[in-house]
C-alpha atoms as one frame of an Amber mdcrd trajectory, in Angstrom:
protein
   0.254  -5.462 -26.854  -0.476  -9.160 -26.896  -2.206 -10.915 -24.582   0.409
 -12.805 -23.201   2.281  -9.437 -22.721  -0.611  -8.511 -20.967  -1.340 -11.600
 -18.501   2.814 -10.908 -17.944   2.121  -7.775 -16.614  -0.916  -8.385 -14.498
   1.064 -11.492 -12.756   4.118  -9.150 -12.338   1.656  -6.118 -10.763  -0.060
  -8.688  -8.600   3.163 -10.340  -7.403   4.632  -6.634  -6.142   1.050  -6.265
  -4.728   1.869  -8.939  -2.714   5.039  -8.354  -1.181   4.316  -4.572  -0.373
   1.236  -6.432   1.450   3.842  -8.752   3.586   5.930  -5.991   4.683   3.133
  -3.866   5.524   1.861  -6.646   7.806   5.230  -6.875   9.317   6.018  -3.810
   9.784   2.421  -3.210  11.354   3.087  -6.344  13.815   6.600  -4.822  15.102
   5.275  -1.737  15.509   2.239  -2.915  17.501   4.398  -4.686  20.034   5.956
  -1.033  20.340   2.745   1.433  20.020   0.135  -0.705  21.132  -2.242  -2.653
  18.732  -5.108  -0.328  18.899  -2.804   2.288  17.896  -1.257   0.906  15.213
  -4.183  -0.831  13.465  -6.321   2.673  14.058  -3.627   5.489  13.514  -0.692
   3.979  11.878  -2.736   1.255   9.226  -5.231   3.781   8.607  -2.372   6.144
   7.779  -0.688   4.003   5.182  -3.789   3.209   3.384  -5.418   6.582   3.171
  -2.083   8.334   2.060  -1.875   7.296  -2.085  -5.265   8.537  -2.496  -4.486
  11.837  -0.596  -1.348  12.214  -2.413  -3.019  11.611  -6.115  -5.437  13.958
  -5.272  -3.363  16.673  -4.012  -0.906  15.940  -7.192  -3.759  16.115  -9.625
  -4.968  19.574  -7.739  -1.607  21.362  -7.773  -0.778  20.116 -11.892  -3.924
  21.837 -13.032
């Protein structure tokens, strides 16, 4: 790969990184005017960000 390829790809990665970010924070804020923002920022946050790792590490137990 070239390193322009390679920048490419980093920009794209960061860009998706970015609007996954937004619409977790907006989905957090409507939910918080529903739950509660201790809930949602303790519970519901702490949910979303603890869940790739759990599922990666449950994947890479159950393929061997």
């Amino acid at each position: 790969m070239s390193l322009a390829t390679i920048i490419l790809i980093g920009i794209f990665w960061l860009v998706v990184l970015s609007v996954a970010s937004e619409f977790l924070a907006l989905g957090a804020e409507v939910l918080s005017t529903v739950f509660g923002a201790g809930f949602v920022g303790s519970v519901i946050l702490g949910f979303i960000t603890m869940l790739p790792g759990y599922l990666s590490r449950s994947l890479r137990q159950l393929l061997g």
